[in-house]
N, CA and C of each residue as an Amber inpcrd file, in Angstrom:
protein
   234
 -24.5030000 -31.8740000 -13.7850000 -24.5110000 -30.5860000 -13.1370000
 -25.0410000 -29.5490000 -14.1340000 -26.0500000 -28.6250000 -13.8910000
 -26.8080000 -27.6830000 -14.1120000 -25.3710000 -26.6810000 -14.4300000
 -25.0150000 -25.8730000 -15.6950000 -24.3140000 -25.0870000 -16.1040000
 -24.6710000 -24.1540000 -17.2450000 -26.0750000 -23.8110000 -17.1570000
 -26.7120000 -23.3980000 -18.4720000 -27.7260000 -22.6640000 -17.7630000
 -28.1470000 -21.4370000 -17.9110000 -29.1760000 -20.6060000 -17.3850000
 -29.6940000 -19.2910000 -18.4730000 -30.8160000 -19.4930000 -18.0920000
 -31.2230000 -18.1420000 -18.8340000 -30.4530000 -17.0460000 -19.6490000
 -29.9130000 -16.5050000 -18.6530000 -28.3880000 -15.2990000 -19.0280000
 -27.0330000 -15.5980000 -19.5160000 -26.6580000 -16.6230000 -18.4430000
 -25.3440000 -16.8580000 -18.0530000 -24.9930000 -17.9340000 -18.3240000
 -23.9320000 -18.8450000 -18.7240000 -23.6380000 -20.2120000 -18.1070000
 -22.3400000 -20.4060000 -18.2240000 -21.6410000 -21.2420000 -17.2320000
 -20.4540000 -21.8790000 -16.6790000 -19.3750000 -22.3130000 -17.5910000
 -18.1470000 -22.6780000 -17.9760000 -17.4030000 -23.0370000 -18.8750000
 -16.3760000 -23.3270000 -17.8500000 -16.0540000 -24.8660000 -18.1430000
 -14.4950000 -25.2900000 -17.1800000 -13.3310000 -24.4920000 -17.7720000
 -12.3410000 -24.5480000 -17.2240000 -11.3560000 -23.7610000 -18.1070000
  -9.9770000 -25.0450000 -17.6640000  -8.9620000 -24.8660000 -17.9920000
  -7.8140000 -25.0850000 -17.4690000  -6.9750000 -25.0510000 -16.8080000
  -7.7810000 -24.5090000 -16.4200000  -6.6970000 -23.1580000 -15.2050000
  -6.9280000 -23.9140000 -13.5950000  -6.2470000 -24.0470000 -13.4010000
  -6.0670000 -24.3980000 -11.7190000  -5.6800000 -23.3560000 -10.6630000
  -6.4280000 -23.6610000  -9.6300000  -6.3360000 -22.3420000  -8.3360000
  -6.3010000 -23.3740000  -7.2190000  -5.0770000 -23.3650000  -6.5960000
  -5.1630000 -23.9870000  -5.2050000  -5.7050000 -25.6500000  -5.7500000
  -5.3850000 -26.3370000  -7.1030000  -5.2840000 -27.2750000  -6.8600000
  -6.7370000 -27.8330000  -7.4430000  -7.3910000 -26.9950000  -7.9380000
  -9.1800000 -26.8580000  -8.5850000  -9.3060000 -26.5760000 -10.0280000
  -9.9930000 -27.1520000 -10.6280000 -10.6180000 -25.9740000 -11.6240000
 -10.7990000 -25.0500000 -11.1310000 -10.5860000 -23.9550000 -12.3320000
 -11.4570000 -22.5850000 -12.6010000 -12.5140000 -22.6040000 -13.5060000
 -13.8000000 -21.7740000 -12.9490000 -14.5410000 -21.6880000 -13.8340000
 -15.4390000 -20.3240000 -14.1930000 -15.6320000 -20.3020000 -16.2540000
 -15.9710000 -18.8670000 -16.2880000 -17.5880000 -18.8160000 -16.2900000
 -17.6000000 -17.5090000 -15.6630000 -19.1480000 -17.2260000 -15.9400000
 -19.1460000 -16.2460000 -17.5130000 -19.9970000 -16.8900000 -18.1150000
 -19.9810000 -16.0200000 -19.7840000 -21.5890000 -15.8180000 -19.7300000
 -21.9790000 -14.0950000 -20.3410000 -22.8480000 -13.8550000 -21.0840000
 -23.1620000 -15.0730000 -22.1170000 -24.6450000 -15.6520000 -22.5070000
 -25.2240000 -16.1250000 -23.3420000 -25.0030000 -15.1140000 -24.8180000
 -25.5410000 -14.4050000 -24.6760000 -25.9930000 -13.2590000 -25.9560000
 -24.5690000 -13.6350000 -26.3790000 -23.5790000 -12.7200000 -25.5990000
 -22.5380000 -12.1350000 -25.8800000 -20.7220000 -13.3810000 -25.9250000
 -21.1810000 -14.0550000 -24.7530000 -19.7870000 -14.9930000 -25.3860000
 -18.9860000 -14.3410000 -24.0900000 -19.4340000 -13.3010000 -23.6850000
 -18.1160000 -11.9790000 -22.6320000 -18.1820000 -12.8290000 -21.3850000
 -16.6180000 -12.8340000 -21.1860000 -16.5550000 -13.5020000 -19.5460000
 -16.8280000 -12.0480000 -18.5130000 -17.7120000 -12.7520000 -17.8060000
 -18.3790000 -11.6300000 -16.6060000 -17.9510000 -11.7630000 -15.3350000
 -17.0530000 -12.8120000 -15.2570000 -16.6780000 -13.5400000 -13.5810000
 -15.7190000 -14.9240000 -13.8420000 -15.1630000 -15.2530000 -12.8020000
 -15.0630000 -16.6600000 -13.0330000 -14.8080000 -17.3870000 -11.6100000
 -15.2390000 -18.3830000 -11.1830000 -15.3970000 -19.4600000  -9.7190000
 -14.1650000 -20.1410000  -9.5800000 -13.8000000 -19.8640000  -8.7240000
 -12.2250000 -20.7290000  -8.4050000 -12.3440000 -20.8520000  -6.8940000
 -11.5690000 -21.9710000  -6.3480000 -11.7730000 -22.2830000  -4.8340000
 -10.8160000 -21.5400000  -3.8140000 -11.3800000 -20.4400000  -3.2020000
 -10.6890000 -19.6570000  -2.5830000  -9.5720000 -20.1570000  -0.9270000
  -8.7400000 -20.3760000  -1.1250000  -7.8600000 -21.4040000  -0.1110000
  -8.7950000 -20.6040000   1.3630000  -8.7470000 -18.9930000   1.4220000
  -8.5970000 -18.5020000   2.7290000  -9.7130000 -18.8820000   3.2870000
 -10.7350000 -19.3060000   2.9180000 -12.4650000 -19.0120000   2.8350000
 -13.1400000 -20.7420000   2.8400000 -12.1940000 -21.0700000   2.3690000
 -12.2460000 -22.8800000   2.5780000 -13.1510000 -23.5560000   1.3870000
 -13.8070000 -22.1950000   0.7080000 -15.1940000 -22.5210000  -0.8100000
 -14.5730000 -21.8070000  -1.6600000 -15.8360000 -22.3660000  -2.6360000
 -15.5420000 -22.0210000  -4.1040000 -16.3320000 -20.3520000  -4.5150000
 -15.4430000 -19.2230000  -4.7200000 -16.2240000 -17.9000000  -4.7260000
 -16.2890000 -17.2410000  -6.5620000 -16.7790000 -16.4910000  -6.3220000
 -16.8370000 -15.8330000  -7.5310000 -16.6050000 -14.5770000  -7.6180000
 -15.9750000 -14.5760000  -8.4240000 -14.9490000 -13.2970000  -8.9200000
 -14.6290000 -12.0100000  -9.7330000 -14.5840000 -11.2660000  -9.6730000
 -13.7060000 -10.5610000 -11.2060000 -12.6660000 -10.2940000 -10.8060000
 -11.6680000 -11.2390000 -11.7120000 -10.1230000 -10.5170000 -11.5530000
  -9.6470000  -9.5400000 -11.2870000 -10.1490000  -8.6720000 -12.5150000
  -9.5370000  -7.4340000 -12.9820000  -9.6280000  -6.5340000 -11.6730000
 -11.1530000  -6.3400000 -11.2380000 -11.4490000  -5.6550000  -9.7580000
 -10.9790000  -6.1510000  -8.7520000 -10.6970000  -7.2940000  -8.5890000
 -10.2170000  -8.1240000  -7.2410000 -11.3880000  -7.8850000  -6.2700000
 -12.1880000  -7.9690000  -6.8570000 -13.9580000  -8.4020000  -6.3230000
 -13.8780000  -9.7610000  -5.6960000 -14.4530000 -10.3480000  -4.4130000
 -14.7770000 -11.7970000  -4.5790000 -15.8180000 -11.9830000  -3.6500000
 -16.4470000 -12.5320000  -4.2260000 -17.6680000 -12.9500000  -3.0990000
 -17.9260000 -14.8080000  -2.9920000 -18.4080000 -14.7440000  -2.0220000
 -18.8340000 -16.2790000  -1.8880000 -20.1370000 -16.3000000  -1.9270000
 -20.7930000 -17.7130000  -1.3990000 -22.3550000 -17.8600000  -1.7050000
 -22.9940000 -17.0880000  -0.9680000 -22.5690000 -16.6970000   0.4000000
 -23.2490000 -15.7550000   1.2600000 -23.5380000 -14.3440000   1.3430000
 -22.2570000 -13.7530000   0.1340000 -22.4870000 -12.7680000   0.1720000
 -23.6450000 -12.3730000  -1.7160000 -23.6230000 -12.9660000  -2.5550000
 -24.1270000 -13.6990000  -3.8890000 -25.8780000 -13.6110000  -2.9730000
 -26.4880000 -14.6740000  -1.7140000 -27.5100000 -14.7750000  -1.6000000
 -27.9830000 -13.3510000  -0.9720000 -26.6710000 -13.0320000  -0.1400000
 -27.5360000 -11.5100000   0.3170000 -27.6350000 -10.3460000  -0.9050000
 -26.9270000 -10.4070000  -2.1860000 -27.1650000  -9.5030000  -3.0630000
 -28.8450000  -9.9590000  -4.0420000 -28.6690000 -11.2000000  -4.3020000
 -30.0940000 -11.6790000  -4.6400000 -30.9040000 -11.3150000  -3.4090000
 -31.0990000 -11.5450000  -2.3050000 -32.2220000 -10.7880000  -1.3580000
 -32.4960000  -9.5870000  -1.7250000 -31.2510000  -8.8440000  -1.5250000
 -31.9070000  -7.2240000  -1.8340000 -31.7940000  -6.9090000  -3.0360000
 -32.2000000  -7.3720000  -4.3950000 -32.2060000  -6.9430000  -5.6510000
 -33.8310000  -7.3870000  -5.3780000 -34.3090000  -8.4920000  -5.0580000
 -35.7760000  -8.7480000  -4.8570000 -36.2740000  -8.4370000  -3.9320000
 -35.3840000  -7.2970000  -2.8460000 -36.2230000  -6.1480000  -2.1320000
 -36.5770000  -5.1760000  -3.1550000 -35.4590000  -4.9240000  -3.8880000
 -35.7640000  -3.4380000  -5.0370000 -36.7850000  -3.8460000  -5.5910000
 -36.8950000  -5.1020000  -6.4580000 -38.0710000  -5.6910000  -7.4190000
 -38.8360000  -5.8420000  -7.0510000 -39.0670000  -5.9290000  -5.6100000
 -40.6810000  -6.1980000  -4.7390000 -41.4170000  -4.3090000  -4.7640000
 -40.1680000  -3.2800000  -4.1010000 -40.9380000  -1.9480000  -4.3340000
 -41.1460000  -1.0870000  -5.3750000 -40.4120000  -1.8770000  -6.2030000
 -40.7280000  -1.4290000  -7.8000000 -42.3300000  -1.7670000  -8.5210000
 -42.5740000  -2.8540000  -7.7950000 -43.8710000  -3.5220000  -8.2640000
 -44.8100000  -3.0090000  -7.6690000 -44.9440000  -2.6370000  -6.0910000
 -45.5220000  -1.6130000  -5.8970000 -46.6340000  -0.1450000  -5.8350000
């Protein structure tokens, strides 16, 4: 499994949610946890998070924010 990207990449942790790993998303550069993926019971998948905010999104809402960041980047280019 692919856990290594450009920016970002994945780290298992210890931590169990509903019976799962948790997992962190960390800055490359920096080492800083930015998020972390745990399997959300209500939602039936695995979402991504920030604790602290009690942010959570799943893949659907993740692909509609990548759509419109490469709406912005399409009229930026322009």
């Amino acid at each position: 499994m692919k856990s290594k990207y450009k920016y970002i990449h994945f780290i298992e942790t210890d931590e169990l949610v509903n019976g799962r790993k948790v997992w962190e998303c960390k800055n490359n550069r920096t080492k800083a946890i930015l998020a972390k993926l745990f399997y959300y019971k209500q939602w039936k998948q695995y979402c991504f998070t920030q604790y602290e905010q009690g942010v959570i999104f799943n893949d659907g809402c993740l692909a509609d924010t990548i759509d419109f960041i490469k709406q912005l980047q399409a009229t930026q280019s322009s």
